[in-house]
mmCIF entry with sequence, helices, sheets and N, C-alpha, C, O atoms, coordinates in Angstrom:
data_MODEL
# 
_entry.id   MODEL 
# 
_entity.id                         1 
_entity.type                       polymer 
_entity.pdbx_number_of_molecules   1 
# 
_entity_poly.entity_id                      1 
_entity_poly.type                           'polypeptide(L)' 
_entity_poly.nstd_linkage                   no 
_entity_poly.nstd_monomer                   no 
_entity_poly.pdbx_seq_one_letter_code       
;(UNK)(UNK)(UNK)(UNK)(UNK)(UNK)(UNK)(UNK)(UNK)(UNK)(UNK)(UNK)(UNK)(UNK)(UNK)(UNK)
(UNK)(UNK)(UNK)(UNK)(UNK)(UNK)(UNK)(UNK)(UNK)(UNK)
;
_entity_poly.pdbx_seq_one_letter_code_can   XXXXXXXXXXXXXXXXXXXXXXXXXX 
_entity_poly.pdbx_strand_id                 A 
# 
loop_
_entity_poly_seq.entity_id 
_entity_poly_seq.num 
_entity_poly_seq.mon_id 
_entity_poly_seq.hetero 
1 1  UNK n 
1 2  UNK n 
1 3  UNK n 
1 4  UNK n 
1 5  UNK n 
1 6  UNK n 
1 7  UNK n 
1 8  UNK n 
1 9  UNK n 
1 10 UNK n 
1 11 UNK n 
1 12 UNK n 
1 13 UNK n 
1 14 UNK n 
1 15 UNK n 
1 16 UNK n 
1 17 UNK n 
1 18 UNK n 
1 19 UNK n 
1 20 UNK n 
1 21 UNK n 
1 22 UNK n 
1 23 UNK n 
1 24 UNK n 
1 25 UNK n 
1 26 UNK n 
# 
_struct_asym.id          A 
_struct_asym.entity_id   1 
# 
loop_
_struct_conf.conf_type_id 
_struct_conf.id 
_struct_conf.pdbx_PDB_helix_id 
_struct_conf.beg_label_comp_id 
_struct_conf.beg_label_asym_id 
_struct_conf.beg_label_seq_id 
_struct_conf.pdbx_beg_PDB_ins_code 
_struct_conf.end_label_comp_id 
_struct_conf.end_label_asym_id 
_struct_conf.end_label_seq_id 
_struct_conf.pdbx_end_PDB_ins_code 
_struct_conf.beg_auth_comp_id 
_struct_conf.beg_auth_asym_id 
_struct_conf.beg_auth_seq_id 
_struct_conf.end_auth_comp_id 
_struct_conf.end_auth_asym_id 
_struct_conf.end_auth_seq_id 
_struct_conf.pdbx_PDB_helix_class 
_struct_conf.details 
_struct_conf.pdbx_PDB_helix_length 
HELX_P HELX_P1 AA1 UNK A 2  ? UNK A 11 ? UNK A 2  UNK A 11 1 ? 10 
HELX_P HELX_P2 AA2 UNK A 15 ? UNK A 18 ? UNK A 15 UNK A 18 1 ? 4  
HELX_P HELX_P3 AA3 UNK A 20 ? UNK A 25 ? UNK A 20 UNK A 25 1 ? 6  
# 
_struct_conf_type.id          HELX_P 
_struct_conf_type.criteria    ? 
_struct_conf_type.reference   ? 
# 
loop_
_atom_site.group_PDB 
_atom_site.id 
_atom_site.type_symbol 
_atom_site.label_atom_id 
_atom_site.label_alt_id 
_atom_site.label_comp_id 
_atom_site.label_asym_id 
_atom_site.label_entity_id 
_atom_site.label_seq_id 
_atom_site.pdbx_PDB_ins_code 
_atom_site.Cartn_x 
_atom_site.Cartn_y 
_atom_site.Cartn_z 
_atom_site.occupancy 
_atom_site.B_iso_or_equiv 
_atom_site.pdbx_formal_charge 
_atom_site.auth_seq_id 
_atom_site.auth_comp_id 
_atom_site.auth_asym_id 
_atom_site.auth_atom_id 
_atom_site.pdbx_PDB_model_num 
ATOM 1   N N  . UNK A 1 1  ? -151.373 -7.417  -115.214 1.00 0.00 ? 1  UNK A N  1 
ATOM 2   C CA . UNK A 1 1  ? -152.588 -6.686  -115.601 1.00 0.00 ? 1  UNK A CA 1 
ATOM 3   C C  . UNK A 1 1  ? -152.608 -6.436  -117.104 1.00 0.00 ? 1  UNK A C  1 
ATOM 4   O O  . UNK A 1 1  ? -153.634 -6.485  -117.782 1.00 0.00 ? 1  UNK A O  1 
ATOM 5   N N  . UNK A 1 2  ? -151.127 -6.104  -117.670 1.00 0.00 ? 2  UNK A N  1 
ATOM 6   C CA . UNK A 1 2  ? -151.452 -5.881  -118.800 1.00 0.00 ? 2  UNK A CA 1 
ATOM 7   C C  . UNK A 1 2  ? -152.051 -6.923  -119.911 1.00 0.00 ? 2  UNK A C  1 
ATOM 8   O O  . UNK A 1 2  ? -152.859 -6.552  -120.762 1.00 0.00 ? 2  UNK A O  1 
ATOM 9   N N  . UNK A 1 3  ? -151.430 -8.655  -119.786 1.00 0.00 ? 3  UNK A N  1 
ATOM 10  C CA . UNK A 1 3  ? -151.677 -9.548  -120.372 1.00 0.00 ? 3  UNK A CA 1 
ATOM 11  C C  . UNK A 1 3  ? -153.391 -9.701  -120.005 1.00 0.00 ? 3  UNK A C  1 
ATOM 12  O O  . UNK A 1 3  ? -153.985 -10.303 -120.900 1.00 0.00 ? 3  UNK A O  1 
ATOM 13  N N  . UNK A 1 4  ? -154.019 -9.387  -119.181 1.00 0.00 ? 4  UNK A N  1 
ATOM 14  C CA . UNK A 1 4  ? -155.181 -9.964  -118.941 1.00 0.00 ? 4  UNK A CA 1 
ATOM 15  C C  . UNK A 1 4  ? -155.850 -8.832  -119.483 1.00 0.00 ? 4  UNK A C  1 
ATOM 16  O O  . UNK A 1 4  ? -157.015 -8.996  -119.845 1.00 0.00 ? 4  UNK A O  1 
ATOM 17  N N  . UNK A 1 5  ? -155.259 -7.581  -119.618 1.00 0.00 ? 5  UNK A N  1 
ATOM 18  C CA . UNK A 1 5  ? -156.124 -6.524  -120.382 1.00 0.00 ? 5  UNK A CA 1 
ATOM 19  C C  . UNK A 1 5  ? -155.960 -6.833  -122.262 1.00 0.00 ? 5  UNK A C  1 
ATOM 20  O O  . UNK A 1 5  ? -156.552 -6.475  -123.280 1.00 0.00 ? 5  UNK A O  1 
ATOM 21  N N  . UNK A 1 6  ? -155.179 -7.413  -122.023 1.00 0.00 ? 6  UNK A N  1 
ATOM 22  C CA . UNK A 1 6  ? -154.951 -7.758  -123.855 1.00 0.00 ? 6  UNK A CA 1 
ATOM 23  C C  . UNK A 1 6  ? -155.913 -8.754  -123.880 1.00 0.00 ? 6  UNK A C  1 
ATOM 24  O O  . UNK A 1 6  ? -156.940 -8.500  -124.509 1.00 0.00 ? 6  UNK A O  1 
ATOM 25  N N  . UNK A 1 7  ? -155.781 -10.157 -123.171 1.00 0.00 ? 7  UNK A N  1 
ATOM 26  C CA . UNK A 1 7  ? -156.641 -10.965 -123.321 1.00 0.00 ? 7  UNK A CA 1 
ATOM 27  C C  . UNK A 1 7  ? -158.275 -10.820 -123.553 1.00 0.00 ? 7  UNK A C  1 
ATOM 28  O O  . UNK A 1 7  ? -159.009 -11.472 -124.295 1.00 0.00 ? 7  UNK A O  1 
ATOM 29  N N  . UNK A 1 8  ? -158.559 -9.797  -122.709 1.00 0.00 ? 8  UNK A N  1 
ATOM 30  C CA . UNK A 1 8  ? -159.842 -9.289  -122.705 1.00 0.00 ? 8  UNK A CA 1 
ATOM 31  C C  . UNK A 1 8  ? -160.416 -8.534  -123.913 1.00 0.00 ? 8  UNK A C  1 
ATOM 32  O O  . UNK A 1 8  ? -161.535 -8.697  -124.400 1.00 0.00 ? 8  UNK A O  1 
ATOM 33  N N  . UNK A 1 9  ? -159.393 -7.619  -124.340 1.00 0.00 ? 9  UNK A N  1 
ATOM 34  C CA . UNK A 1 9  ? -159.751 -7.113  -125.906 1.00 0.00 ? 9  UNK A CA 1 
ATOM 35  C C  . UNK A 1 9  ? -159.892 -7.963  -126.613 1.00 0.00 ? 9  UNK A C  1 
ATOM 36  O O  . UNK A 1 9  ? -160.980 -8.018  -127.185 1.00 0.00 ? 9  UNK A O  1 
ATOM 37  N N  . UNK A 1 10 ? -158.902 -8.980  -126.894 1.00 0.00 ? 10 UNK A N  1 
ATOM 38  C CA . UNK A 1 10 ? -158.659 -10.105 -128.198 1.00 0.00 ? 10 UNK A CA 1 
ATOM 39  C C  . UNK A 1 10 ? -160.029 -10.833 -127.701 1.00 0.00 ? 10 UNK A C  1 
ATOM 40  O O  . UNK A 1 10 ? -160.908 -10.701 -128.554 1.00 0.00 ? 10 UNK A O  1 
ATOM 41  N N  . UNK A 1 11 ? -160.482 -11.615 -126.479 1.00 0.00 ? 11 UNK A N  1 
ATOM 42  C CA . UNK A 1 11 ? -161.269 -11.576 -126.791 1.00 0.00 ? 11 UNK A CA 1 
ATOM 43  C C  . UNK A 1 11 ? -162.805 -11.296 -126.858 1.00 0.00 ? 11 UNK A C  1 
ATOM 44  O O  . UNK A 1 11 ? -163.696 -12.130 -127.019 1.00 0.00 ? 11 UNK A O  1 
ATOM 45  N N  . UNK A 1 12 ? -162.950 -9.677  -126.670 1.00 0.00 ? 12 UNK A N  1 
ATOM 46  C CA . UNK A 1 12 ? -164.598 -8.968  -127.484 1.00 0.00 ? 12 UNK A CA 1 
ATOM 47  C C  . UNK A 1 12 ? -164.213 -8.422  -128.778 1.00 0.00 ? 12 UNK A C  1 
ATOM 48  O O  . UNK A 1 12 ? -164.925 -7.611  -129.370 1.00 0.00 ? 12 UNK A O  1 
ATOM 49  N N  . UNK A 1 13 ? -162.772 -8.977  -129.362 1.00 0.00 ? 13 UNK A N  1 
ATOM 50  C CA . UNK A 1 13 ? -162.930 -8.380  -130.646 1.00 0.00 ? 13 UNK A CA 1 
ATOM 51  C C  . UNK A 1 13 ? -163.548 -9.806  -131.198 1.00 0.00 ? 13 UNK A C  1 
ATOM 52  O O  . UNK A 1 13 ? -164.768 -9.871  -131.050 1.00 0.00 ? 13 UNK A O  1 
ATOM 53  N N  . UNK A 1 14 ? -163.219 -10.427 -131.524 1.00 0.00 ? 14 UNK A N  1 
ATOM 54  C CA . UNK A 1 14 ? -163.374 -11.911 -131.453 1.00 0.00 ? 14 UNK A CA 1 
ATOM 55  C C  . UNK A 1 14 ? -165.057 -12.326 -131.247 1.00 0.00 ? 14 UNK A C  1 
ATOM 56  O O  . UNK A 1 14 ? -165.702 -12.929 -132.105 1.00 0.00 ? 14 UNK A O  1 
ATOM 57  N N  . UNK A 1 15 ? -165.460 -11.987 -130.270 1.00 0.00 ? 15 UNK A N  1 
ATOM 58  C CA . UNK A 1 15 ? -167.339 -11.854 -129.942 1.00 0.00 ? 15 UNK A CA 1 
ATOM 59  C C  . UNK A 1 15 ? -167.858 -10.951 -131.061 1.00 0.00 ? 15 UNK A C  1 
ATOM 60  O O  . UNK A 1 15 ? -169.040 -10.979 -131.401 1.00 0.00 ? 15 UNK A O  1 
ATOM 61  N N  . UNK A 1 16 ? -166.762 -9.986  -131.745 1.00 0.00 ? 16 UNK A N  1 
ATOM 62  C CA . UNK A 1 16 ? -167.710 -8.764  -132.306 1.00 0.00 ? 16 UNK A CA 1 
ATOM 63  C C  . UNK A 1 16 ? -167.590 -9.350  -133.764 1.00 0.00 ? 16 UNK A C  1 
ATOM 64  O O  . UNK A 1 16 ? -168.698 -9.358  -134.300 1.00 0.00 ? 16 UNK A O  1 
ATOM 65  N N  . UNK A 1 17 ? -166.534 -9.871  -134.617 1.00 0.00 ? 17 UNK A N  1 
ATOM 66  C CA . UNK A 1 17 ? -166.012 -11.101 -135.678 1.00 0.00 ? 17 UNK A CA 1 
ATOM 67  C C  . UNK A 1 17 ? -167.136 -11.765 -135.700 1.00 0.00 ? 17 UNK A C  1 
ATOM 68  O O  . UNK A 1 17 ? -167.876 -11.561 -136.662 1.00 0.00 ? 17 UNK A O  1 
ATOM 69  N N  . UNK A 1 18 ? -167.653 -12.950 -134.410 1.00 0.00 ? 18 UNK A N  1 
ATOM 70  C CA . UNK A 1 18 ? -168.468 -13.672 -134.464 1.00 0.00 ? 18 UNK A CA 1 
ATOM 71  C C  . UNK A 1 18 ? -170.065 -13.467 -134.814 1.00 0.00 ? 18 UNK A C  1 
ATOM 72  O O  . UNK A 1 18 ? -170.811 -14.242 -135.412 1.00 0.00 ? 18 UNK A O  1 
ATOM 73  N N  . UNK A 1 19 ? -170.412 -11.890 -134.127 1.00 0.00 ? 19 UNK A N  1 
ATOM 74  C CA . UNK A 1 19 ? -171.537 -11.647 -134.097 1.00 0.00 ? 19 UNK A CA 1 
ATOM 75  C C  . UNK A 1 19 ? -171.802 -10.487 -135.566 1.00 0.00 ? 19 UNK A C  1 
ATOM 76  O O  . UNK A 1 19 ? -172.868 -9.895  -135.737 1.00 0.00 ? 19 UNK A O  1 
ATOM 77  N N  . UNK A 1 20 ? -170.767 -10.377 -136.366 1.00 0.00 ? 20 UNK A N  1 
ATOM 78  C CA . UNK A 1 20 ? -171.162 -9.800  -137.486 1.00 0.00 ? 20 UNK A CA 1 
ATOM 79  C C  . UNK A 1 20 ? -170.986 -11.190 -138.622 1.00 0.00 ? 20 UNK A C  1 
ATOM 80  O O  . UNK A 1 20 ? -171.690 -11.418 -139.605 1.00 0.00 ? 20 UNK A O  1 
ATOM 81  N N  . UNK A 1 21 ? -170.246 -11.693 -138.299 1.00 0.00 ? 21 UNK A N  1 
ATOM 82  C CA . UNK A 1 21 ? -170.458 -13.064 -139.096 1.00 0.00 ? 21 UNK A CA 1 
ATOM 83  C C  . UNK A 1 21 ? -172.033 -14.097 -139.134 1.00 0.00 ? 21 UNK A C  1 
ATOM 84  O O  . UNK A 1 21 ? -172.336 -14.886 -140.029 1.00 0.00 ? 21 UNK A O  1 
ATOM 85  N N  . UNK A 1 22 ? -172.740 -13.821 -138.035 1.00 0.00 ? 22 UNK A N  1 
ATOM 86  C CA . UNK A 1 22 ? -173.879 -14.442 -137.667 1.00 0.00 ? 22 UNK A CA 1 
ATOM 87  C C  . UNK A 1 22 ? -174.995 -13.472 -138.502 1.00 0.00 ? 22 UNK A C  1 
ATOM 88  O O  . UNK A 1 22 ? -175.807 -13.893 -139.325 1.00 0.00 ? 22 UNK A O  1 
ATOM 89  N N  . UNK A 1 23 ? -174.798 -11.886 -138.019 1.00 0.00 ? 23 UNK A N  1 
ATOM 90  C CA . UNK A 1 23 ? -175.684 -11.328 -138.523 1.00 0.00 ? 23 UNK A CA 1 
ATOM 91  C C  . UNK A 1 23 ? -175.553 -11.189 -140.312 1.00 0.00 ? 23 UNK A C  1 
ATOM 92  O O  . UNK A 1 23 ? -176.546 -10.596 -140.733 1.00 0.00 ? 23 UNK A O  1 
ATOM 93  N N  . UNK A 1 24 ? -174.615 -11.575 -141.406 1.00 0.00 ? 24 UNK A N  1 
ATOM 94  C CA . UNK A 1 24 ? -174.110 -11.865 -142.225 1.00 0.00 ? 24 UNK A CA 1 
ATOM 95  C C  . UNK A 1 24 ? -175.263 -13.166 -142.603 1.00 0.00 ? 24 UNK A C  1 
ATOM 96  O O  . UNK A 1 24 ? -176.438 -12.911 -142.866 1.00 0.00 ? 24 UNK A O  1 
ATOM 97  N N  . UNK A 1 25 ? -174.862 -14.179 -142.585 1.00 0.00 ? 25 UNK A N  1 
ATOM 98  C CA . UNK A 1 25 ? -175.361 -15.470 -142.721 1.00 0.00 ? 25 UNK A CA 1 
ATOM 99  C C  . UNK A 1 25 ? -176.597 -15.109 -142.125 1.00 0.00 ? 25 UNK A C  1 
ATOM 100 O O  . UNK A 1 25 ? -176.988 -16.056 -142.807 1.00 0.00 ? 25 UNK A O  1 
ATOM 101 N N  . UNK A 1 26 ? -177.676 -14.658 -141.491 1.00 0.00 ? 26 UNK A N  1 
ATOM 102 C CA . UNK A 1 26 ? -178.414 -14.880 -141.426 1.00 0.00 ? 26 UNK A CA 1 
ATOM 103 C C  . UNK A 1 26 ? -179.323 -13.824 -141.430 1.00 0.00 ? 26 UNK A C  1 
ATOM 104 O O  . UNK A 1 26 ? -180.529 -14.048 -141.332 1.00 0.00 ? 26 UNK A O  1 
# 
């Protein structure tokens, strides 16, 4: 449980990186 709860943070931090990078550029 714990690896799949890490996995899950890493990745919506990762979605949240992406989606301020988008709102950035555009």
């Amino acid at each position: 449980m714990f690896y799949m709860d890490m996995i899950f943070s890493i990745v919506c931090l990762l979605l949240l990186v992406i989606c301020v990078l988008v709102g950035v550029a555009f």
